[in-house]
C-alpha positions as CSV (number, residue, x, y, z in Angstrom):
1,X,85.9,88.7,120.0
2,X,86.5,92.3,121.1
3,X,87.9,94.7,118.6
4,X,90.4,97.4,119.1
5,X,88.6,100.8,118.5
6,X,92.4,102.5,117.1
7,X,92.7,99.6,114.8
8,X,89.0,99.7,113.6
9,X,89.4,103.5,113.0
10,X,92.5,102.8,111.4
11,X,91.4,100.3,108.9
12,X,88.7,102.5,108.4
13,X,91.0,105.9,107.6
14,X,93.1,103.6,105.2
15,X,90.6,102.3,103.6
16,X,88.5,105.3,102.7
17,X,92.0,107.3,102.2
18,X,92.9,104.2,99.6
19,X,89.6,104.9,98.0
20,X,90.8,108.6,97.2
21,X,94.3,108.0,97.3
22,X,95.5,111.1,98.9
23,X,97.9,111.9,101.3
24,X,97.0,111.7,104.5
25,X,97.8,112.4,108.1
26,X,97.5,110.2,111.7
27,X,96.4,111.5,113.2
28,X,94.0,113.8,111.9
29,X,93.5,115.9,114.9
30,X,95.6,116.7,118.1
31,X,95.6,118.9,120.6
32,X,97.4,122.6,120.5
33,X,100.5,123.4,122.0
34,X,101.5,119.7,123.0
35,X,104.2,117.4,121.2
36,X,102.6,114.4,118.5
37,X,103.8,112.0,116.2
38,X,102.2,112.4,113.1
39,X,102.4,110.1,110.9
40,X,102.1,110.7,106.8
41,X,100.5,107.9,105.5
42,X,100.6,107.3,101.6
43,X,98.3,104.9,100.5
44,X,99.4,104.1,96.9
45,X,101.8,104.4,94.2
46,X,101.6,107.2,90.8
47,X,99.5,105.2,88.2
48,X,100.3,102.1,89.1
49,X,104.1,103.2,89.7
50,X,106.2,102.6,92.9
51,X,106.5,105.6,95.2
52,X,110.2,106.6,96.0
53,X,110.2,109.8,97.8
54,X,108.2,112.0,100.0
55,X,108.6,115.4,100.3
56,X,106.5,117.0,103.2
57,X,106.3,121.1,103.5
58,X,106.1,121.6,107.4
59,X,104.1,124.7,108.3
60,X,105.7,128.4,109.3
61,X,104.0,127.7,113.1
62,X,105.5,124.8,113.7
63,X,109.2,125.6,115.2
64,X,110.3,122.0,116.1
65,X,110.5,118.9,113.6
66,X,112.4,115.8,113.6
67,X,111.8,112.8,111.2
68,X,111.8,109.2,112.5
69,X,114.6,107.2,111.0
70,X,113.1,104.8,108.2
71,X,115.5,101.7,107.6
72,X,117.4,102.4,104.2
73,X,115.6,105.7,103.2
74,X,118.0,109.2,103.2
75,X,116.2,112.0,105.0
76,X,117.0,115.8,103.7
77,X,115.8,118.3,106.2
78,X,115.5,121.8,104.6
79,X,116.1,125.2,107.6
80,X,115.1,128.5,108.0
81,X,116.8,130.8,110.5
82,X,114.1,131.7,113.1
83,X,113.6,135.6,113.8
84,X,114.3,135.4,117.7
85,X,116.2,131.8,119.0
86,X,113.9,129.8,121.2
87,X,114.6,127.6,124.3
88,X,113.5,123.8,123.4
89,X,114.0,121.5,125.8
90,X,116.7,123.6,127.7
91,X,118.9,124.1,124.2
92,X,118.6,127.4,122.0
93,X,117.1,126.7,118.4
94,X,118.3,129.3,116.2
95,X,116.4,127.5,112.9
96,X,113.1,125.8,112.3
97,X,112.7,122.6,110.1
98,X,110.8,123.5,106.7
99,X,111.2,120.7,105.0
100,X,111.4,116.8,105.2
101,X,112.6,114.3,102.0
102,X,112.8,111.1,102.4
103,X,114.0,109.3,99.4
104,X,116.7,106.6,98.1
105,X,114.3,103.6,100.4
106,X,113.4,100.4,98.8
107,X,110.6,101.7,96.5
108,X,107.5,101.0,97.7
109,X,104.9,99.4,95.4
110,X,101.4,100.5,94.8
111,X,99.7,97.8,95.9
112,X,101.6,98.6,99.4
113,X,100.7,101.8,101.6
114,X,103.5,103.2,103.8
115,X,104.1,105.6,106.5
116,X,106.1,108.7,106.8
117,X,106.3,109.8,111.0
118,X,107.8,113.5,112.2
119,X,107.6,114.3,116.4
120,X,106.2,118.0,115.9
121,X,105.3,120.6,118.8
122,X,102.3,122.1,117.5
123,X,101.6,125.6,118.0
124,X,99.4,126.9,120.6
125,X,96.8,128.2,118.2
126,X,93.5,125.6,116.8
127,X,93.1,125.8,113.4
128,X,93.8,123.5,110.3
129,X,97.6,123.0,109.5
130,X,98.6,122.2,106.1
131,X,101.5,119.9,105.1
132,X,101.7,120.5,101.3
133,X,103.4,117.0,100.6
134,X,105.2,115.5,96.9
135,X,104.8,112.0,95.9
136,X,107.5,110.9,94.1
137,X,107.2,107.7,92.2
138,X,109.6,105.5,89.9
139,X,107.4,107.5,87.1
140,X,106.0,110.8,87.7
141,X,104.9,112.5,90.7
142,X,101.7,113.5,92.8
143,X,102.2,117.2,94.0
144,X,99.3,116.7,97.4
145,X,99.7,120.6,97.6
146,X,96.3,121.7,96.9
147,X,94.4,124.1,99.9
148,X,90.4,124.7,100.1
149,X,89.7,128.5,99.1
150,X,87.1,130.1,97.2
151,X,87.6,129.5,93.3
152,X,87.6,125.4,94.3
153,X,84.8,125.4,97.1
154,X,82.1,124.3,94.4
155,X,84.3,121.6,92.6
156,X,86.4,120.3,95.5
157,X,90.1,119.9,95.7
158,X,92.0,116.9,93.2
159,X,95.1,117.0,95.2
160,X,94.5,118.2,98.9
161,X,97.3,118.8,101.2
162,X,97.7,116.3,104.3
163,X,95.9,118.2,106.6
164,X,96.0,118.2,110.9
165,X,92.9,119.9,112.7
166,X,94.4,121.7,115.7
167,X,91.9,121.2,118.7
168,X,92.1,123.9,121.7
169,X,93.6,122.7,124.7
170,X,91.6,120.5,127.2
């Protein structure tokens, strides 16, 4: 039987993300400068609670964000103005995305994982790109928000933000 190499890493990304329970991003690197689906997968509930909202930060270098429509779930996009309008696809953007919610969905339990997908353009720079991210559930919340810096490089981060590794351009 041959296996599918995606799936296998896949399973694999799920599983271990299950094990920690964070946040997580598919996938977890992509190319700079080019267009990706990324996908916010969350892989369980808030002790034991249904999750009913996600709330994903989207980084100042990203200038274009748009959710994928998830059957029943409202989506609240949050703008900025940008400094200097930008031609996108032959139309003037005048605002960036900074925010994605998606909330009022059939709740989904904690012994479920589900996904959260935005089409981004990333920018042209490699680097690590932060999505600070809130888990809301039908109790409580998980706030995924959490960045590596000096005063947690010994102890490690509880609550990391979904993070996307930026790779230079082939």
């Amino acid at each position: 039987m041959r296996r599918n190499p995606w799936f296998l890493g896949a399973a694999m990304m799920l599983s271990a993300s299950a094990a920690s329970a964070h946040v997580v991003t598919m996938p977890r690197t992509a190319e700079a400068g080019r267009p990706v689906a990324l996908a916010f997968w969350v892989p369980e509930g808030c002790a034991g609670q249904a999750t009913t909202a996600l709330s994903i930060e989207i980084p100042a270098g990203i200038v274009f964000a748009k959710p994928q429509l998830k059957a029943g779930w409202d989506i609240r996009l949050e703008h900025v103005p940008l400094a200097d309008p930008i031609i996108n696809e032959g139309v003037v953007q005048r605002e960036r995305v900074t925010r994605i919610t998606w909330s009022g969905g059939p709740a989904v339990p904690d012994s479920h994982f589900e996904q959260f997908t935005v089409l981004l353009r990333l920018p042209g720079t490699p680097g690590p790109l932060r999505f600070p991210a809130v888990q809301t559930c039908a109790a409580g919340e998980k706030r995924w928000i959490e960045v590596p810096d000096a005063s947690n490089a010994q102890t490690g981060l509880r609550y990391p933000a979904p993070t996307l590794t930026v790779t230079a351009p082939q």
